[in-house]
N, C-alpha and C positions, 0 to 999 in steps of 0.2 A: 349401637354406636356406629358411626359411619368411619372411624379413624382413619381421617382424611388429613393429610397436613397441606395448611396453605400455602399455595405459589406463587400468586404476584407478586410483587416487590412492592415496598412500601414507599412510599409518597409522603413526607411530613407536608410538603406543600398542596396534598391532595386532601390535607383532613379540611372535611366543609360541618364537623357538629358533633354532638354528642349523641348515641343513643342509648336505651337502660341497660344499664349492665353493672357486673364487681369486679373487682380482681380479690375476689376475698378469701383466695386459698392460699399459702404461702408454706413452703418447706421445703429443708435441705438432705442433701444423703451424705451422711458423714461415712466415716469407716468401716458402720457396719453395712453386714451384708446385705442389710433390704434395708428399703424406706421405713424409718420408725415416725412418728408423731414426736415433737420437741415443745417442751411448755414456753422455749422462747423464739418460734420458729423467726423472726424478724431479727435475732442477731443471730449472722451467719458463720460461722467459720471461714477464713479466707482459704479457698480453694475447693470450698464444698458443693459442687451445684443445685442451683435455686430449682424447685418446684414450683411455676407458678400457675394456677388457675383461677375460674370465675365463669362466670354468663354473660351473656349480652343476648340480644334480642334485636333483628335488624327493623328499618324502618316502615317496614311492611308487616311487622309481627312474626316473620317468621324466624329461626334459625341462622344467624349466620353460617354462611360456608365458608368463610375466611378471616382469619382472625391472627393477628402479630402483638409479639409482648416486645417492647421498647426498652431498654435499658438506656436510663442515663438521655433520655432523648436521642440517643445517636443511632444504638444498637440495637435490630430489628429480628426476630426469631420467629419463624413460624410457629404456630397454634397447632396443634392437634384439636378438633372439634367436633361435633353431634355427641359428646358427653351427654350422658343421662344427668341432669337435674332437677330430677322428680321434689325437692324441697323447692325451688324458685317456683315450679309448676302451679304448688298447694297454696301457695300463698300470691299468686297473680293470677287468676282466675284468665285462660286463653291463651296463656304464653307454652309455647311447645316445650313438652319435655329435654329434647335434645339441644337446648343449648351454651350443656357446659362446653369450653377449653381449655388445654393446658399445654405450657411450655416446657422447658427443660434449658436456665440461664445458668451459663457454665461462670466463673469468679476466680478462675486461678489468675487470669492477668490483671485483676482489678486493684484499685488500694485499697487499705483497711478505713472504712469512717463512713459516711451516710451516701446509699444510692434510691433511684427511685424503677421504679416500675409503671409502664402506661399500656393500658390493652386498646387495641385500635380493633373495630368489625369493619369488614367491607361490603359494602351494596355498589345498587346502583348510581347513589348520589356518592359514590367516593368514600374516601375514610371517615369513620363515626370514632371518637371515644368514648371507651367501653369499663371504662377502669382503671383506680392510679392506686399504688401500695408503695411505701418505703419501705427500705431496711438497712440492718446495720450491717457493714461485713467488716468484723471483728479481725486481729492481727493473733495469729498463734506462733507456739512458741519450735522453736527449731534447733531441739536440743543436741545436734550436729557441732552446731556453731560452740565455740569458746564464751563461756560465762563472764557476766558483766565483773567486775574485780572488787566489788563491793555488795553491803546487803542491806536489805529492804528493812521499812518495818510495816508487818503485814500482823491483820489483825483480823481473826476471823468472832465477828458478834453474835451472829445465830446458825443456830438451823435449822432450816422450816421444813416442816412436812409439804410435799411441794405434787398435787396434781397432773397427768400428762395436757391436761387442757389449761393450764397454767395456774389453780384455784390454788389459793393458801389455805392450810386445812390445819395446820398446827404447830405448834414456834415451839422450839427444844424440849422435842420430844422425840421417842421411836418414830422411823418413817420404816411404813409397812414397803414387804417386797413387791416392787413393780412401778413403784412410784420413784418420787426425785426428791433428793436428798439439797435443799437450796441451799448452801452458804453465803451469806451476807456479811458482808465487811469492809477495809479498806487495807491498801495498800500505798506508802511514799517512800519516793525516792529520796531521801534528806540530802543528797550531795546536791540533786535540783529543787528540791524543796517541789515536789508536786507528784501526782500521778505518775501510775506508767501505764505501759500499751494494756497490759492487762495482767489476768494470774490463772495458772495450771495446775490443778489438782492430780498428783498420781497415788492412784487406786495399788492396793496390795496386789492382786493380779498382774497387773503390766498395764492397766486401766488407765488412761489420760484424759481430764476433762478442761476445756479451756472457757474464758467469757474475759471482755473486755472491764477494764478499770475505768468506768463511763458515768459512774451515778453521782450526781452533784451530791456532796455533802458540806454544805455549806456552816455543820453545824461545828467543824473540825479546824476550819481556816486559821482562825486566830490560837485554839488551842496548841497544833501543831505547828505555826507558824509556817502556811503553807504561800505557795502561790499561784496556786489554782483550786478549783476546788473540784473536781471531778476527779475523784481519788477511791473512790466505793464501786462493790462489785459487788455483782450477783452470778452465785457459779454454780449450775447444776448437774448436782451427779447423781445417774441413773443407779438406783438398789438394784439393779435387773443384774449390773455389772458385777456387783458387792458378795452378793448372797445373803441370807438370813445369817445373822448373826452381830458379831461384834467386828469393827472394822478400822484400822489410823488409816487416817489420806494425809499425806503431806501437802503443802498447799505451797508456793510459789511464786515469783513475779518475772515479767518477760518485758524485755523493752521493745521498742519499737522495729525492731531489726529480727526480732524474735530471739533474744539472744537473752539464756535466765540470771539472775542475779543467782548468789550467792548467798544459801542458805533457806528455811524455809520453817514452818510449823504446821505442828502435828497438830489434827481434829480427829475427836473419835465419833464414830455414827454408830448407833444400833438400829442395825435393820429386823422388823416384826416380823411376822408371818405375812401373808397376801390379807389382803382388803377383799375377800369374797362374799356375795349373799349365803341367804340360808339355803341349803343342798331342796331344791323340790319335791323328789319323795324319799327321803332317807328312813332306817329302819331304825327305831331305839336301842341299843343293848342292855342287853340288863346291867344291873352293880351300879355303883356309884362312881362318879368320874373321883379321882383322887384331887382335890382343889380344898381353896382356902380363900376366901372374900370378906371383904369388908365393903360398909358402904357409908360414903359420906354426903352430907347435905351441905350444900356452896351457896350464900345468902350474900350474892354481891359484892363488898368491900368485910363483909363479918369474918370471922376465921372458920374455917372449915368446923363441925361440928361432928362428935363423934361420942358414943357409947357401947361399953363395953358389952352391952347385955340388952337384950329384953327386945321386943317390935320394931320395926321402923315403922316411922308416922315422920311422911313428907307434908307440906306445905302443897296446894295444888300452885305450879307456876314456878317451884324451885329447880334449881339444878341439883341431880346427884348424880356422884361415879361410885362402880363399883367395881374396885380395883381386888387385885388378889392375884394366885397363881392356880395353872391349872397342867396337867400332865397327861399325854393324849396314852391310846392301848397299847403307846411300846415305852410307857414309862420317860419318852421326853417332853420337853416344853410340848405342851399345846401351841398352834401357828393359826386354829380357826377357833372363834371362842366367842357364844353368844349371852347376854344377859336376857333372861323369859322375864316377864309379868303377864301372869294369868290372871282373869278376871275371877275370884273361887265365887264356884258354883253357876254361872255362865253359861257351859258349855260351848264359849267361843276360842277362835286358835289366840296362842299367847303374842303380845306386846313382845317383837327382838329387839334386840338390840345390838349390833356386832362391838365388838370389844378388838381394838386393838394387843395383839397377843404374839406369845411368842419372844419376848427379849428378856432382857439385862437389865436389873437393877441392883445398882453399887448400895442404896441405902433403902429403907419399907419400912411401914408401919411394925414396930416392935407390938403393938397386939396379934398381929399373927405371925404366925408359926416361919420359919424357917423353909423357903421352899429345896426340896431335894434335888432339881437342880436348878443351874443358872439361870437359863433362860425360861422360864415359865409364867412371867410374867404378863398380866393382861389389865385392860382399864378400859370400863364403857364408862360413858355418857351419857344419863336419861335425864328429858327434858319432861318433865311432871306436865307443863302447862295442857298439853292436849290427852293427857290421863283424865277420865269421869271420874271422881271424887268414890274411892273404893275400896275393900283390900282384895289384895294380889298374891297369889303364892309364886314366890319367887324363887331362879332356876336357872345352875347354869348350864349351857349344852356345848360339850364339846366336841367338833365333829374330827371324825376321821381323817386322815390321809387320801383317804379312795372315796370321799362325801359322800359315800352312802349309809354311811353309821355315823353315830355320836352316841355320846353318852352323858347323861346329865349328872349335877349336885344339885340339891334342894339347899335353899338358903334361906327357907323361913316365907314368914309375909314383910308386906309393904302395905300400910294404908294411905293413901291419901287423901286428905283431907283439902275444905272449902273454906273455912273459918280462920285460917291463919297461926290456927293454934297449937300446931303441932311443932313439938322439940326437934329438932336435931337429932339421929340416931346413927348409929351404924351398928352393924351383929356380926360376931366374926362367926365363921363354921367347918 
């Protein structure tokens, strides 16, 4: 990398065209101490500075050596540039590695609501653009100031297991440590009858998370007697913050001045253990992991299917979970927790499956047993469809603290079948 920042001064009356390029990197640095990744990097915090980068490519094929990120079309910042983009390289056969850039757009003097970003290269025919991105920069809350003299009503409807690359993976349920905890909802002001600036989550720790009151919900208008209808929020809070466990966030509303209304409610989260693969060479232990599973087979809109006793015989193409608790070598909850299907007699490695693992449940199947303690609780996912029509000794491995040991339970077989004929089963053990 050449980290070069660029000098000329920018020309909007000097741009003569566009050349290939992105601005397709985009994030901010909040509070904490280092740059993290944000599943919403495009709404900003007001006051948090933008990260922005991309490529471009001059008109000659080579490299730019100068490059300015635009704000708002007014405001012009040098590029840092010769960034290594060895992914633009793989996929445009001759384009030089070195030509990523990035900026650094500062937002404390800006207003809260929609800005844009434009990347301009320089050659020798003048300014090229190189790249355009929006974003949002959100209004937070400035709990200094004196509280609005009345309260909201705020409603929080879900919470999704929420991705750091922003993927939806699971609506009210455990959200494993490391990931984000999304709450979805709405918030109105009834003395105006609409939205407000947005809403703030405070974490048990001293944890604060904020996101703008921006998501059209049109479906609430006439219910609530609104008169607007951008009254829904999406607010993510990092489990990195939480901890494993069990956790209330209060949740809140802020006007446009940053200044919180008056009163708030409580959401609880359970956070699982981490979302980790299977340990590479880990050593078995001997003994049996201390667990208890069940398995059910999910047939669409049918009701879950379950038996107390005897084989599973899956359906090939069904969905089954195999829920249960399990207890790692110091006697608490398991936090890593995989489902095996071995092909028997094969001699090939087993079918994992990770299991979300490690929390809280308030209610459980009364066919199994009572777990000893709270959080032991685990649930995979197996999709039969890519299973060869077989049985399977089934197995669960629980790894260690220090993933070089686990230790497993046998949970019997699994067959599955081609013919469509198989019942519904579950085996507790």
């Amino acid at each position: 990398m050449r980290n070069s920042v660029s000098a000329p001064t920018f020309d909007s009356h000097a741009v003569t065209g566009q050349t290939p390029g992105e601005l397709d990197r985009l994030e901010y640095v909040d509070a904490l101490p280092e740059l993290i990744p944000h599943p919403r990097p495009h709404r900003v915090p007001l006051g948090a500075p933008v990260v922005a980068g991309g490529w471009a490519v001059a008109a000659d094929g080579s490299a730019p050596g100068t490059v300015v990120v635009v704000l708002d079309g007014a405001r012009a910042y040098p590029a840092e540039t010769g960034i290594s983009r060895g992914d633009i390289a793989a996929v445009r056969p001759g384009t030089p590695e070195q030509t990523g850039y990035r900026a650094v757009i500062p937002t404390g003097d800006l207003l809260p609501g929609g800005h844009e970003l434009r990347a301009y290269a320089l050659d020798a025919d003048g300014w090229h653009e190189a790249g355009y991105r929006p974003f949002w920069l959100a209004g937070v809350p400035l709990t200094e100031l004196d509280r609005v003299p009345r309260r909201l009503r705020v409603r929080v409807e879900q919470v999704v297991d929420l991705a750091p690359d922003g993927a939806l993976l699971g609506f009210d349920v455990p959200v494993p440590l490391g990931r984000y905890a999304l709450l979805t909802g709405w918030a109105v002001d009834p003395g105006a009858r609409s939205g407000v600036a947005g809403v703030v989550a405070f974490g048990p720790r001293g944890g604060r998370w904020s996101a703008p009151c921006d998501v059209l919900r049109a479906d609430l208008r006439g219910v609530l007697d609104l008169t607007g209808d951008r009254i829904g929020f999406e607010l993510a809070v990092p489990t990195a913050d939480l901890g494993r466990g069990r956790h209330v966030v209060h949740v809140a509303g802020f006007d446009g001045d940053g200044r919180l209304f008056e009163g708030d409610v409580a959401v609880t989260l359970d956070v699982a253990g981490p979302a980790r693969p299977f340990p590479a060479f880990p050593r078995r232990r001997p003994g049996e992991a201390p667990a208890a599973a069940e398995v059910t087979e999910l047939n669409g809109s049918d009701e879950p299917r379950r038996a107390a006793r005897g084989p599973v015989v899956l359906a090939r193409g069904s969905v089954a979970t195999v829920e249960g608790w399990a207890l790692d070598r110091d006697g608490r909850g398991a936090a890593t927790v995989f489902v095996m299907l071995a092909p028997q007699d094969a001699g090939v490695p087993p079918h994992r499956y990770a299991a979300l693992a490690g929390y809280r449940r308030d209610e459980w199947p009364r066919t199994l047993p009572s777990p000893p303690v709270e959080d032991g609780w685990f649930a995979a996912r197996i999709d039969t469809a890519h299973l060869p029509p077989r049985a399977y000794a089934m197995s669960l491995a629980v790894v260690d603290r220090d993933r070089r040991t686990y230790t497993c339970r046998e949970l019997g077989s699994v067959t599955v079948v081609d013919d469509g004929s198989a019942g519904g089963a579950a085996r507790r053990t």
